[in-house]
N, CA, C and O atoms as a DFTB+ gen file, in Angstrom:
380 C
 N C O
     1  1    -119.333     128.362      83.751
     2  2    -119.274     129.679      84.336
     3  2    -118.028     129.789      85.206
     4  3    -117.686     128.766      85.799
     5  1    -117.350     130.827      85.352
     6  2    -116.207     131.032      86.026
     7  2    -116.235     131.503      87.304
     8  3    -116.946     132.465      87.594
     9  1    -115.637     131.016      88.006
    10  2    -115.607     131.588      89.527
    11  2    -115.390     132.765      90.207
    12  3    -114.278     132.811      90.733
    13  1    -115.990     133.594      90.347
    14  2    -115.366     134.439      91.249
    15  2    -114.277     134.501      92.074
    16  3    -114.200     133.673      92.982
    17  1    -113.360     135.380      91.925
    18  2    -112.038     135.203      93.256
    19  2    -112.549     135.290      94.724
    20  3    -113.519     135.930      95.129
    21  1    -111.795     134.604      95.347
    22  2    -112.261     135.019      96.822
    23  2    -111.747     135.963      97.049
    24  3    -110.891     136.385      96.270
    25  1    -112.189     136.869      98.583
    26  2    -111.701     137.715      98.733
    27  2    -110.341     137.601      99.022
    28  3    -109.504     138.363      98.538
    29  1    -109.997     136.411     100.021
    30  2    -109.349     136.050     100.508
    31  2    -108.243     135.679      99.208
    32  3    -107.152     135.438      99.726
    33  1    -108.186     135.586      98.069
    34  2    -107.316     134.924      96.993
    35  2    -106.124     136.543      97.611
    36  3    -106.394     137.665      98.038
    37  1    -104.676     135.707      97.296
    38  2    -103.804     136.495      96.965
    39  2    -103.940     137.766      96.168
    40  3    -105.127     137.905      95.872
    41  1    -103.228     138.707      95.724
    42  2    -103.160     139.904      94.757
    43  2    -102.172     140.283      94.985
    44  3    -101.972     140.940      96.007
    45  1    -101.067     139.955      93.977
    46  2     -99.733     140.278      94.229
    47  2     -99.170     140.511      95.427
    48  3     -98.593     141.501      95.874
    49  1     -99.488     139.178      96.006
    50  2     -98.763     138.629      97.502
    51  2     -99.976     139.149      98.470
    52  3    -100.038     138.659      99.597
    53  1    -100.785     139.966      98.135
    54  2    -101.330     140.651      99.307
    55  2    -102.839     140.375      99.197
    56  3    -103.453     140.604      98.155
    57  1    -103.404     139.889     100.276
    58  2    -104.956     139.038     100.372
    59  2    -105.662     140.190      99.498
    60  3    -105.053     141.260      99.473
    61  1    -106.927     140.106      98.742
    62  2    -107.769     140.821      98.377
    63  2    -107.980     141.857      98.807
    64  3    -107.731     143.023      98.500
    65  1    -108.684     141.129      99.886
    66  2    -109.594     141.636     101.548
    67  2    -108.122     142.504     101.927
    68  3    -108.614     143.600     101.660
    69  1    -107.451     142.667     102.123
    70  2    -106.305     144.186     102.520
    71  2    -105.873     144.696     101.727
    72  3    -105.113     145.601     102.072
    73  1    -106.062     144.462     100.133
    74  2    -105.221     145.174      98.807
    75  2    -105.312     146.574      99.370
    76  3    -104.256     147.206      99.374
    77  1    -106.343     147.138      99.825
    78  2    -106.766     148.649     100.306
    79  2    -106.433     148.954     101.372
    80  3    -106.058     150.101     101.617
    81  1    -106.481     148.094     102.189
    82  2    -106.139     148.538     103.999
    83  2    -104.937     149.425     103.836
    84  3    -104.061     149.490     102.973
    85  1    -105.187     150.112     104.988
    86  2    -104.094     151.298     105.659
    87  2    -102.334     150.628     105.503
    88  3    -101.381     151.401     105.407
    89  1    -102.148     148.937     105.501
    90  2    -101.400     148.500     105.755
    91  2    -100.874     147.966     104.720
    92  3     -99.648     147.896     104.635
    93  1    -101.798     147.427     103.607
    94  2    -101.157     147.234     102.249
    95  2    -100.729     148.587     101.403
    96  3     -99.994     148.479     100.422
    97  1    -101.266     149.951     101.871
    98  2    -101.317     151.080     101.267
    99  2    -100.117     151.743     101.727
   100  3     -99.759     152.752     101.120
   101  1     -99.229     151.191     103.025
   102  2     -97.869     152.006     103.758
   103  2     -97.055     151.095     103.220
   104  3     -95.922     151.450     102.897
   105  1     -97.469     149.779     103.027
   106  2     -96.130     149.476     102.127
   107  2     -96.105     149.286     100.902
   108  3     -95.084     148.637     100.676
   109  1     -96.794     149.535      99.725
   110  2     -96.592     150.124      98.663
   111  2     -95.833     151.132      98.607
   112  3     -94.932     151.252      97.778
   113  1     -96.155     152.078      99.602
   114  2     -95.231     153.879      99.671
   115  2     -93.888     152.865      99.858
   116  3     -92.987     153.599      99.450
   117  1     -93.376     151.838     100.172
   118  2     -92.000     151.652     100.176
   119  2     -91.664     150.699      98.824
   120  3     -91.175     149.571      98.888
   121  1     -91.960     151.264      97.840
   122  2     -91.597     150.333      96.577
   123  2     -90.254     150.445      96.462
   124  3     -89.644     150.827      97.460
   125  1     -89.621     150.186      95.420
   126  2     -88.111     150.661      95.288
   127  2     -87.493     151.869      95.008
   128  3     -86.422     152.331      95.403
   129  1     -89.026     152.658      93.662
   130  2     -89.152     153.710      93.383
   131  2     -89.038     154.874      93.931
   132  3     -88.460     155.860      93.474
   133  1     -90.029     154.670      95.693
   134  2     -90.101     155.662      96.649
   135  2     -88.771     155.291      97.683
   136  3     -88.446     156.131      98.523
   137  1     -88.155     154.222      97.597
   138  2     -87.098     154.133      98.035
   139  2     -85.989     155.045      97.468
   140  3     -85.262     155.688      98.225
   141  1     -85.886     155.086      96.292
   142  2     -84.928     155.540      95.810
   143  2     -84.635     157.218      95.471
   144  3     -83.580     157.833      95.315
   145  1     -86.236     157.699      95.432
   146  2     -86.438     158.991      95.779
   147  2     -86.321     159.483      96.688
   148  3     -85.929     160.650      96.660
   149  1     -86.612     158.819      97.991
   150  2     -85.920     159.135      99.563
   151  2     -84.881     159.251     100.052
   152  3     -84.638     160.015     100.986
   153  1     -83.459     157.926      99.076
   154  2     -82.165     157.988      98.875
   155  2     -81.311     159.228      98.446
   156  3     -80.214     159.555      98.899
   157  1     -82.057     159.852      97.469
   158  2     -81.619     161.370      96.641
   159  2     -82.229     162.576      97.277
   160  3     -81.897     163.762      97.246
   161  1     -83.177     161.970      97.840
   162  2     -83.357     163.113      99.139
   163  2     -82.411     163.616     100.148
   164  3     -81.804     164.668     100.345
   165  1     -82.556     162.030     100.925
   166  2     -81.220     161.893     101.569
   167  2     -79.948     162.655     101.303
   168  3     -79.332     163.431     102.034
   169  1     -79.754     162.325     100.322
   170  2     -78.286     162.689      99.619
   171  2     -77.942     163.786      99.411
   172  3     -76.783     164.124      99.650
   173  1     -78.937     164.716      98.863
   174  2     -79.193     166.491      98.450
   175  2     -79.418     166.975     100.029
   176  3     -79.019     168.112     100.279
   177  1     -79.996     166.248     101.071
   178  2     -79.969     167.186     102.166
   179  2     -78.579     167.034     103.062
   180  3     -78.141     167.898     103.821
   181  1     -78.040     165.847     102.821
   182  2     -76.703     165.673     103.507
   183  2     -75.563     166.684     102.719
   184  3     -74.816     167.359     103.428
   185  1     -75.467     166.757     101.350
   186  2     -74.791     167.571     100.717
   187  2     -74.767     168.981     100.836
   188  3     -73.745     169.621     100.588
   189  1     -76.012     169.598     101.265
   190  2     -76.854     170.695     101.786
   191  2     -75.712     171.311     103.216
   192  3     -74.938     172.262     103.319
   193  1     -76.181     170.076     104.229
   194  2     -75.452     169.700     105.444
   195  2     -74.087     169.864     105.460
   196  3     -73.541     170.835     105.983
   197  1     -73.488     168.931     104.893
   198  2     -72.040     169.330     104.315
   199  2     -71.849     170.408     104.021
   200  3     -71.363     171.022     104.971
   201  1     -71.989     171.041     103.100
   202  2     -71.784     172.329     102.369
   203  2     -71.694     173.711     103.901
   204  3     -70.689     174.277     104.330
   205  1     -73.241     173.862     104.390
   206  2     -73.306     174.581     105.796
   207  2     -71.723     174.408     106.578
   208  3     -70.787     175.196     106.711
   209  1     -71.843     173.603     106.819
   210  2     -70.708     173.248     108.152
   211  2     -69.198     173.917     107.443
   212  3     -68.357     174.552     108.080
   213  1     -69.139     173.591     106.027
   214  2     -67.514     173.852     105.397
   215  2     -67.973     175.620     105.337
   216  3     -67.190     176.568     105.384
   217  1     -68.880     175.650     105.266
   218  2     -68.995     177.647     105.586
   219  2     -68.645     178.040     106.967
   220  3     -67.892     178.914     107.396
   221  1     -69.092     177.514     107.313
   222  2     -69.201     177.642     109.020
   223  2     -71.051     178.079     109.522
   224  3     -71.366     178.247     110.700
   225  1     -71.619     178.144     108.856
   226  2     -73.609     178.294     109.229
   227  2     -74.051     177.375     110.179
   228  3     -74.899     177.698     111.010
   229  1     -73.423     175.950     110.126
   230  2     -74.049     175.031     111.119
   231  2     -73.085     175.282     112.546
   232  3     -73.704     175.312     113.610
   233  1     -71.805     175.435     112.572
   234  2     -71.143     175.548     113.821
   235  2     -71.512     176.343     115.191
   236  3     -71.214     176.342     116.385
   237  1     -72.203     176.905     114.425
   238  2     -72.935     178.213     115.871
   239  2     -74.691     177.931     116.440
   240  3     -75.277     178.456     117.387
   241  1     -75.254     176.759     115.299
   242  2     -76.724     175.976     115.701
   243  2     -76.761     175.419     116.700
   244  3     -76.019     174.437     116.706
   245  1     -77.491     175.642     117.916
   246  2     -77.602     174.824     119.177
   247  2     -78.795     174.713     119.167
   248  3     -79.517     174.931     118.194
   249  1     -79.258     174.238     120.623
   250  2     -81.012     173.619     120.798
   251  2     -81.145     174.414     121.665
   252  3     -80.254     174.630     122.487
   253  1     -82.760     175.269     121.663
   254  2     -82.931     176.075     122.217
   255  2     -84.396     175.375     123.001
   256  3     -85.021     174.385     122.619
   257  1     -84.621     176.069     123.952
   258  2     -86.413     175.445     124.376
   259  2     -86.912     176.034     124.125
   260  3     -86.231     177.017     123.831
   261  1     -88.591     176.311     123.888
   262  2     -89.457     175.054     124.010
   263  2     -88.966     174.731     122.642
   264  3     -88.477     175.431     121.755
   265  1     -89.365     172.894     122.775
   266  2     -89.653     172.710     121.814
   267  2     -88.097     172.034     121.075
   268  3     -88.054     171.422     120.008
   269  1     -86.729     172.394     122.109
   270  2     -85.507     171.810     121.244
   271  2     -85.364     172.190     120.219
   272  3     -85.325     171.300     119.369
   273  1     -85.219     173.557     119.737
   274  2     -85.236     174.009     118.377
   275  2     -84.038     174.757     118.134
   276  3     -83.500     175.533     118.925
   277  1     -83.575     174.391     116.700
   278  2     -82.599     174.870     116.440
   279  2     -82.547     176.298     116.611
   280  3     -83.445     176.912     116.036
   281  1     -81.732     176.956     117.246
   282  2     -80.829     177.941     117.344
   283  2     -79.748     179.010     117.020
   284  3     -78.614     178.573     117.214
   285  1     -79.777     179.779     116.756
   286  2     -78.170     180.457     115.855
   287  2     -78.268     182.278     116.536
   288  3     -79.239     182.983     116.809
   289  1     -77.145     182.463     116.593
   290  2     -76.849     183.532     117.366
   291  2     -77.002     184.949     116.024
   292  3     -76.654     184.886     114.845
   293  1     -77.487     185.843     116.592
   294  2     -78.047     187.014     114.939
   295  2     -77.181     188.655     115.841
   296  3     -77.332     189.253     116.907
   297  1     -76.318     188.776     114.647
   298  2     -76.231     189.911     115.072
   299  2     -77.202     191.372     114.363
   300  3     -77.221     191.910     113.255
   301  1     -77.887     191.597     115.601
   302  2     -78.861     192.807     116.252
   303  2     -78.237     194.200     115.605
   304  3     -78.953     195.148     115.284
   305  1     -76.985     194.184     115.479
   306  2     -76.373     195.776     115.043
   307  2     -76.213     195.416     113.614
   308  3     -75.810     196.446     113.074
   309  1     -76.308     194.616     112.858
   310  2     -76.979     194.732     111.224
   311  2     -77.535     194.991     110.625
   312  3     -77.354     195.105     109.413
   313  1     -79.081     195.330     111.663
   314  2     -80.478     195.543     111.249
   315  2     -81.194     194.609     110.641
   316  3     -80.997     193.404     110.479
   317  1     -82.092     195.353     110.311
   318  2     -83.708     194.389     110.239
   319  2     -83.675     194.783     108.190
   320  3     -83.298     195.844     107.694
   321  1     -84.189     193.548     107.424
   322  2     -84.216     194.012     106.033
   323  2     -86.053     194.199     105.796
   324  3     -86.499     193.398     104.975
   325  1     -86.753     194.841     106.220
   326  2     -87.553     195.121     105.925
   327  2     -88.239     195.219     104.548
   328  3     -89.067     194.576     103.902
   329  1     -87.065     196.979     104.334
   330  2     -87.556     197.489     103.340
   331  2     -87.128     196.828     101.651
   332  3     -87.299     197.229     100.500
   333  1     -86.566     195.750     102.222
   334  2     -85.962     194.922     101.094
   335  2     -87.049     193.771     100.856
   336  3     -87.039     193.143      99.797
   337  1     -87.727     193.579     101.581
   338  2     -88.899     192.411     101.579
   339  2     -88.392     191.731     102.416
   340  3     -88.547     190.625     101.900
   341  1     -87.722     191.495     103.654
   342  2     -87.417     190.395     103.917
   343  2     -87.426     190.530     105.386
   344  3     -86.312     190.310     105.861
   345  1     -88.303     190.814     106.228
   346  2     -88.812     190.992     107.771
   347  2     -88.313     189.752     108.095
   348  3     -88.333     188.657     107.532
   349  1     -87.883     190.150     109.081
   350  2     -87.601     188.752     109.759
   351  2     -86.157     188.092     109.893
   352  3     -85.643     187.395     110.768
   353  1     -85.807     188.483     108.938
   354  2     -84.409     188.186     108.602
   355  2     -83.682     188.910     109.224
   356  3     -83.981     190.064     109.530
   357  1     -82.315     188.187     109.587
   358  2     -81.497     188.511     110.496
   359  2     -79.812     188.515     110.006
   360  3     -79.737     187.618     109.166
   361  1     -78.861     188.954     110.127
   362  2     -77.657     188.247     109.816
   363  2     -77.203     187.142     110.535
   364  3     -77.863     187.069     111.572
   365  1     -76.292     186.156     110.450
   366  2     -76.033     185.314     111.710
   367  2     -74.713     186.163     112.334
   368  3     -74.553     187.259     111.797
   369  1     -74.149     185.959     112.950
   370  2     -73.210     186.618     113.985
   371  2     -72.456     185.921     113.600
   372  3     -72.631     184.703     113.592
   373  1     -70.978     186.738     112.997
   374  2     -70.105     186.386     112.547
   375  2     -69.407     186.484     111.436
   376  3     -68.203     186.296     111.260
   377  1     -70.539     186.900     110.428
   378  2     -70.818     187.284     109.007
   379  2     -70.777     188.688     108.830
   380  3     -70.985     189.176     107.719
């Protein structure tokens, strides 16, 4: 008859008894896979970033309170796009 594993036996490096834990389960999320999807994340939001600044959109973003939140100055004599669907929206100042 064959033995049962312990709990305690390895499982691809990782004890039985934690294959599931909270702690074998956060580093799986860092395989190479989710590494590398985070990399092209990275990359598309820095390019994003880039792109803003060579317009000039990021140059006028400051930190505002509560809360340290980004910031941008709207010019008020543009109006409001409502009736276009789009409440809320503002021009930035400068544009």
């Amino acid at each position: 008859m064959r033995e049962q594993p312990s709990s305690v036996e390895p499982f691809d490096g990782v004890p039985r008894c934690l294959a599931s834990s909270p702690i074998a389960l956060a580093a799986s999320a860092h395989s190479p896979v989710r590494k590398a999807q985070l990399e092209a994340e990275v990359a598309e939001l820095q390019a994003n970033y880039d792109g803003w600044v060579k317009v000039g959109v990021l140059q006028k973003v400051i930190r505002c309170n509560p809360g340290n939140r980004p910031c941008i100055r709207v010019d008020e004599s543009a109006g409001q796009f409502e009736s276009q669907g789009y409440a809320g929206y503002r021009v930035i100042w400068g544009y």
